[in-house]
C-alpha positions as CSV (number, residue, x, y, z in Angstrom):
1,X,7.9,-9.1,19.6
2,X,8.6,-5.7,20.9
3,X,6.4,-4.8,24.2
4,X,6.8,-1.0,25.1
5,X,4.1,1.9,26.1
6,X,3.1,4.2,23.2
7,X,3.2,7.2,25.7
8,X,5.4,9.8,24.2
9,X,6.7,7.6,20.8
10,X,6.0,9.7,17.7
11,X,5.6,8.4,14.2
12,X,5.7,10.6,11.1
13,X,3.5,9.2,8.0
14,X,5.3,9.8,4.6
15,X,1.9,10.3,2.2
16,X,-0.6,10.1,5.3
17,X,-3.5,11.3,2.6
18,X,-3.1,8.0,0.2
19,X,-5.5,5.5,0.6
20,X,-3.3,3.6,3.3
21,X,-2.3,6.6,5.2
22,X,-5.7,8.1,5.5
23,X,-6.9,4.8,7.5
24,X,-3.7,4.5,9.1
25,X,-3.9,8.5,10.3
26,X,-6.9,7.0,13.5
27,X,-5.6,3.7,14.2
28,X,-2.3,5.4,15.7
29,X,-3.8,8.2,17.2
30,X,-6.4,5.9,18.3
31,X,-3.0,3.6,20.1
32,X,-1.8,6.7,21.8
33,X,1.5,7.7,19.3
34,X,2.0,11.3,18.6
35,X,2.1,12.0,14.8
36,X,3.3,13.8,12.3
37,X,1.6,13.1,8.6
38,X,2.8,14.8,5.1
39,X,1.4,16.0,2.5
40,X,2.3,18.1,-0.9
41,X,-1.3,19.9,-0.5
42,X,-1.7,22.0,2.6
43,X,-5.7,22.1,1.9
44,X,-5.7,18.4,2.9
45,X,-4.2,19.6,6.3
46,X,-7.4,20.6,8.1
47,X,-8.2,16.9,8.4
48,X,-5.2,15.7,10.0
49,X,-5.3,18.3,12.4
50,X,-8.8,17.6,13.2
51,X,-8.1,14.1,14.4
52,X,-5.2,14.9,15.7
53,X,-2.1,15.0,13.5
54,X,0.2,17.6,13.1
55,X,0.3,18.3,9.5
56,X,4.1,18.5,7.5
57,X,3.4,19.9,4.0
58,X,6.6,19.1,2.1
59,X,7.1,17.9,-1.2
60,X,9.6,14.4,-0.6
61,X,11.6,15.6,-3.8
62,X,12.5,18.6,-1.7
63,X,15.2,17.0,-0.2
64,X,16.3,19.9,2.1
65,X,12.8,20.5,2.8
66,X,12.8,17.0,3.9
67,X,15.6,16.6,5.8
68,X,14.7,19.6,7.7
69,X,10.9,18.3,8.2
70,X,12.2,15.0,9.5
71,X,14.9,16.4,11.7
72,X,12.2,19.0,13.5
73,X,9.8,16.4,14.0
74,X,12.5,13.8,15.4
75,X,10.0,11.3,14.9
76,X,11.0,7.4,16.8
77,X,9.6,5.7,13.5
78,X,9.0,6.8,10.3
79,X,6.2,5.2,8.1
80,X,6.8,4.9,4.2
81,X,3.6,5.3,3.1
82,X,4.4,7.5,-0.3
83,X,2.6,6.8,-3.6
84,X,2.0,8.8,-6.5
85,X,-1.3,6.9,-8.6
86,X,-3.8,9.5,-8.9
87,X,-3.4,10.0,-13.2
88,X,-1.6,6.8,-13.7
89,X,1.1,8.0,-13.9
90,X,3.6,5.2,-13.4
91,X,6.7,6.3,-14.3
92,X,6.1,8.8,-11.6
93,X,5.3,6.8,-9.4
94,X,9.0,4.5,-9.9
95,X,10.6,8.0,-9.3
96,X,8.7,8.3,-6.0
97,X,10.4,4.7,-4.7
98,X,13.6,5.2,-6.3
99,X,14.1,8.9,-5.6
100,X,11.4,10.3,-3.0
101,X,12.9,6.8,-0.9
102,X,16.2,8.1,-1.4
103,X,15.8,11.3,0.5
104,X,13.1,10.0,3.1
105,X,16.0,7.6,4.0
106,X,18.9,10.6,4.1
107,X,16.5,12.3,6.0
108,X,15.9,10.0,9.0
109,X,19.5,9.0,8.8
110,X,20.2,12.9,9.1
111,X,17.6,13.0,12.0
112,X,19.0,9.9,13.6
113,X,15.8,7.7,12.8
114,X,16.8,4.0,13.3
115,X,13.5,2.5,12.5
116,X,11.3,2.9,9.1
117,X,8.9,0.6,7.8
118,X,7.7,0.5,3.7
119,X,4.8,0.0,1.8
120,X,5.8,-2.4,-1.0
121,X,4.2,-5.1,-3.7
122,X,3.8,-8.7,-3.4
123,X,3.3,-8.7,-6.9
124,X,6.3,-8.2,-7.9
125,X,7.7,-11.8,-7.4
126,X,8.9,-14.5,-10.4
127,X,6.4,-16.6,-11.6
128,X,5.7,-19.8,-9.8
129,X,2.5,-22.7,-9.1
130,X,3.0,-21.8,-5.0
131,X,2.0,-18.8,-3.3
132,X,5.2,-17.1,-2.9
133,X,7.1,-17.2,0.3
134,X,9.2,-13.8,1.3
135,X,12.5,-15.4,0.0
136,X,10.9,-15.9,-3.7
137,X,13.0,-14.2,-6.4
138,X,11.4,-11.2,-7.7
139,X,10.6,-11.0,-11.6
140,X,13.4,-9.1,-12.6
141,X,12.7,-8.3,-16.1
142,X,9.4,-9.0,-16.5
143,X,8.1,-7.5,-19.8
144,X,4.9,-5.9,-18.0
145,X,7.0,-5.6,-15.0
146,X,10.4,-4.8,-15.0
147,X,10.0,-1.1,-14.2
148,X,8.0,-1.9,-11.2
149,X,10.5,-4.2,-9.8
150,X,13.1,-2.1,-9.9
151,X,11.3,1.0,-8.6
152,X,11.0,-1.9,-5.7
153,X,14.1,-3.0,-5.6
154,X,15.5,0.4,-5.2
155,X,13.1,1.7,-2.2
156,X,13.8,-1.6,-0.7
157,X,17.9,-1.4,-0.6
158,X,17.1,1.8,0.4
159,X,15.1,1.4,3.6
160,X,17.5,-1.6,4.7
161,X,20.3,0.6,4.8
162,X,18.6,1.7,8.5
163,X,19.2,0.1,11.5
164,X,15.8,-1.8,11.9
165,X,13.6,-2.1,9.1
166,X,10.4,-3.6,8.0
167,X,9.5,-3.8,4.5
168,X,6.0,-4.4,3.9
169,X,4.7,-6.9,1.0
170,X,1.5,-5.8,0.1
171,X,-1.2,-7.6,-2.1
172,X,-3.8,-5.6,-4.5
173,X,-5.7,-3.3,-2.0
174,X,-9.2,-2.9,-1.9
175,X,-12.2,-0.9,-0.3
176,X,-12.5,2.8,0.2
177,X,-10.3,4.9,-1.9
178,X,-8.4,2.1,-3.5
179,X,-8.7,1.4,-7.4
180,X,-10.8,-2.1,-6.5
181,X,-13.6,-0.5,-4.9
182,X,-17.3,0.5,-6.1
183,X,-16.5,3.7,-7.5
184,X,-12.8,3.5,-8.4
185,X,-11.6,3.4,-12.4
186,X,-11.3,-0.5,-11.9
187,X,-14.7,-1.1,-11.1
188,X,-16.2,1.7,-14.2
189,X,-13.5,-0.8,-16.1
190,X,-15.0,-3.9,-15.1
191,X,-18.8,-2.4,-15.5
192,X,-17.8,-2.0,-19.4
193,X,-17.0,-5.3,-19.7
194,X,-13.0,-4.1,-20.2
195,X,-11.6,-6.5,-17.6
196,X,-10.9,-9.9,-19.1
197,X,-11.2,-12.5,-16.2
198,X,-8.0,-14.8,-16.8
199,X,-6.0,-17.6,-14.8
200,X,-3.1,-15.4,-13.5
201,X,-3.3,-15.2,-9.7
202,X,-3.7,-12.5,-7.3
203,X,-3.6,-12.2,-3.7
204,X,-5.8,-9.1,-2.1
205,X,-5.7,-7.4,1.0
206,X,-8.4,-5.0,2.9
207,X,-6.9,-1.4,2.8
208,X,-7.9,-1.2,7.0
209,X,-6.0,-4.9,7.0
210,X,-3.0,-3.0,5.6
211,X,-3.1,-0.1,7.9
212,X,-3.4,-2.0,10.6
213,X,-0.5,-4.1,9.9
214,X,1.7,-0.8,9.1
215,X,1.1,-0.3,13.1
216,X,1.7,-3.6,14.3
217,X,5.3,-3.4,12.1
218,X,6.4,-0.8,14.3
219,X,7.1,-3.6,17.1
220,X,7.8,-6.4,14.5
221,X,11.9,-7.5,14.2
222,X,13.4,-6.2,11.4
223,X,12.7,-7.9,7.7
224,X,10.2,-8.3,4.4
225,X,6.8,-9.7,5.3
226,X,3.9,-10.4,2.9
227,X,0.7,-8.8,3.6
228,X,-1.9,-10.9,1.5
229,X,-5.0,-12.2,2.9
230,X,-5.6,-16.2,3.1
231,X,-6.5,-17.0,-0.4
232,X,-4.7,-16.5,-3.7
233,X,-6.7,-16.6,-6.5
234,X,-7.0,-16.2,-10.0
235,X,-8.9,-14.1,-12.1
236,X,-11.2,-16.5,-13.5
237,X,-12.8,-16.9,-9.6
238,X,-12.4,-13.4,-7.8
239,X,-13.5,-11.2,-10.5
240,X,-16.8,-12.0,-11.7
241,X,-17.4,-12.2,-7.8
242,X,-15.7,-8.5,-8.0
243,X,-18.2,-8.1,-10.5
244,X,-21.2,-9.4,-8.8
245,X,-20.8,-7.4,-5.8
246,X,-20.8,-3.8,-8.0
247,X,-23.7,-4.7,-9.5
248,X,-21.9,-5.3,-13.1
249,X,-22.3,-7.8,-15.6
250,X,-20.5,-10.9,-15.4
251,X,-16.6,-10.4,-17.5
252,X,-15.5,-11.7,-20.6
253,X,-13.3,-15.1,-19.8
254,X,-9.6,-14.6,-21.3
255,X,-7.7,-17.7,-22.6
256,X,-4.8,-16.9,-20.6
257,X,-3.4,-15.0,-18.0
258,X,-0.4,-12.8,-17.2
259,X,1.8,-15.3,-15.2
260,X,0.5,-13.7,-12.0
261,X,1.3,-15.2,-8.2
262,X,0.0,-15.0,-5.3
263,X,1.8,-14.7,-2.2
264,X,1.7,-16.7,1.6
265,X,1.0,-14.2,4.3
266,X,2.3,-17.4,6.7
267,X,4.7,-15.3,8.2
268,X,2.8,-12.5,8.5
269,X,-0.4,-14.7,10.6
270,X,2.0,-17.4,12.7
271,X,5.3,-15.7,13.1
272,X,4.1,-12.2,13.9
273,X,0.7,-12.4,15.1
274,X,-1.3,-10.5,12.0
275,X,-4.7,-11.1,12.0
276,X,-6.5,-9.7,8.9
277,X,-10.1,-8.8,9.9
278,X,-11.1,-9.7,6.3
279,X,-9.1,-12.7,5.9
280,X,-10.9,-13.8,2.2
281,X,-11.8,-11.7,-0.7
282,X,-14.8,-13.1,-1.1
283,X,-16.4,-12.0,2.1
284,X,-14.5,-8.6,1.7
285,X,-15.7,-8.1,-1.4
286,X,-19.1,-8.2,-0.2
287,X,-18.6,-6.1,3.2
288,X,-16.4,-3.3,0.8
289,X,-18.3,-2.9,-2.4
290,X,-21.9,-4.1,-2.2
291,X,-22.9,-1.7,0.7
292,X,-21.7,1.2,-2.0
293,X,-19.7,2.9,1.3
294,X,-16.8,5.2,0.4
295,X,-14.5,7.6,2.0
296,X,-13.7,10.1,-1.1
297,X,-13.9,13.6,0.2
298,X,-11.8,16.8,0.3
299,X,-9.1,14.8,1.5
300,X,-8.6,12.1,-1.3
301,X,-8.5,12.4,-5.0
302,X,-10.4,10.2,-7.3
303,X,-8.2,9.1,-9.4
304,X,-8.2,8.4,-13.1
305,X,-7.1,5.5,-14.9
306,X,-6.2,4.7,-18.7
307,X,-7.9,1.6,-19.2
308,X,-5.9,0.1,-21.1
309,X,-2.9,0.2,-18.7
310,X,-1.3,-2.9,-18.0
311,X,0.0,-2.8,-14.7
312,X,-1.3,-3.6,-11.8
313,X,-1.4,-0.5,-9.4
314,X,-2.2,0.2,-5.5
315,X,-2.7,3.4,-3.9
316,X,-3.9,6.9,-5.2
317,X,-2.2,9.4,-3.4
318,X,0.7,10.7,-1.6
């Protein structure tokens, strides 16, 4: 591991107002880093400025604009932190890794940015009766995933064509501003009985768990690391307790589930140090969604969800 003072290193947040990014936004300010944040919508800017952050409105389909943003700021790490969930809207979201990746790369290769870490899925990997390790094959196509895997496959080739890299694995997010918490379109779902509880496996993780661990990554050595929390599990056990803590009925039981696997965040705990302050579902569920707590404001959107979407999805905004 990496040991260096944060006096004078700058980090710019690509989609610092998504669920991730707007937890991530203190933490670094908190560690002493000087950052820059983006965002399409400049009255989200007020915000970051108040805590710190020097705003960067750009749209990361601007390429120019982006390449220009990045090369002003001359940023020492650059945070992928880009999403695009607020309607659903997934095929735009696959454009986001494949092409909004594709210029935030150019751009800090144009800036002469050697380090950039990425927010990506651990759901994405083959089907398998072990939590999957980082060197699992990915479910290449998948019927309900294909797209999704190769949205990921692109933004990670991408990213690892920088100097030092760290691609970041992460489970289904939950608590404020994510879709699995009290007031997001999972839980309305789940309180109209729409959200079958079957035997495919899922592996969670806190949203403040994964902002942390997007700052510790910028000292990690380069590579992909899975950041679940310590128990996989499948549907038929974490969702009526999903349920329970939202105050909604108990779900409907399916027959069978979607071939869904958890991942191992071993590397992530013993190799690297990660210590997820909600390390089980179960008591994060609780600590997230029964207290009724929330961060939506001015600065996030609610989003909006057709229920009867398939795919699993993370974050809401970028």
């Amino acid at each position: 591991m990496i040991e260096r003072s944060n006096a004078n290193r700058s980090v710019f947040v690509a989609g610092a107002t998504g669920a991730i990014g707007r937890q991530l936004l203190p933490m670094l300010i908190g560690e002493g880093y000087q950052v820059f944040g983006t965002t399409r919508n400049r009255r989200k800017t007020a915000h970051m400025e108040a805590i710190g952050v020097r705003p960067v409105v750009v749209d990361v389909f601007d390429r120019d604009a982006l390449i220009a943003a990045v090369g002003e700021a001359k940023p020492d790490v650059i945070i992928h932190q880009l999403t695009d969930l607020s309607a659903a809207d997934f095929a735009a979201t696959d454009r986001l890794r494949i092409d909004g990746t594709r210029n935030l790369v150019d751009a800090a290769k144009a800036a002469g940015v050697r380090r950039m870490i990425a927010q990506s899925l651990a759901i994405v990997y083959l089907p398998g009766p072990e939590p999957a390790t980082e060197q699992a094959p990915l479910a290449d196509g998948s019927p309900t995933l294909g797209d999704t895997v190769k949205g990921v496959r692109s933004l990670e080739a991408a990213v690892e064509e920088l100097p030092e890299w760290i691609i970041l694995r992460y489970g289904l997010l939950y608590g404020p501003g994510t879709w699995y918490s009290r007031i997001g379109p999972f839980a309305d779902a789940v309180r109209q009985r729409g959200r079958p509880a079957g035997n495919g496996v899922s592996s969670f993780v806190h949203v403040d768990d994964a902002a942390r661990a997007a700052m510790l990554a910028i000292d990690w050595p380069t590579g992909v690391v899975n950041i679940v929390d310590d128990e996989p599990a499948a549907g038929t056990e974490w969702l009526p307790h999903f349920a329970a803590a939202i105050g909604a009925p108990a779900p409907p039981m399916a027959e069978h589930g979607g071939g869904e696997r958890g991942a191992s965040n071993r590397k992530a705990r013993q190799e690297l140090g990660w210590k997820p302050l909600h390390p089980t579902w179960r008591s994060g569920f609780r600590t997230a969604l029964e207290s009724g707590a929330e961060n939506w404001n001015d600065h996030g959107l609610v989003p909006k969800m057709d229920h009867g979407a398939s795919k699993i999805v993370q974050d809401a905004g970028r």
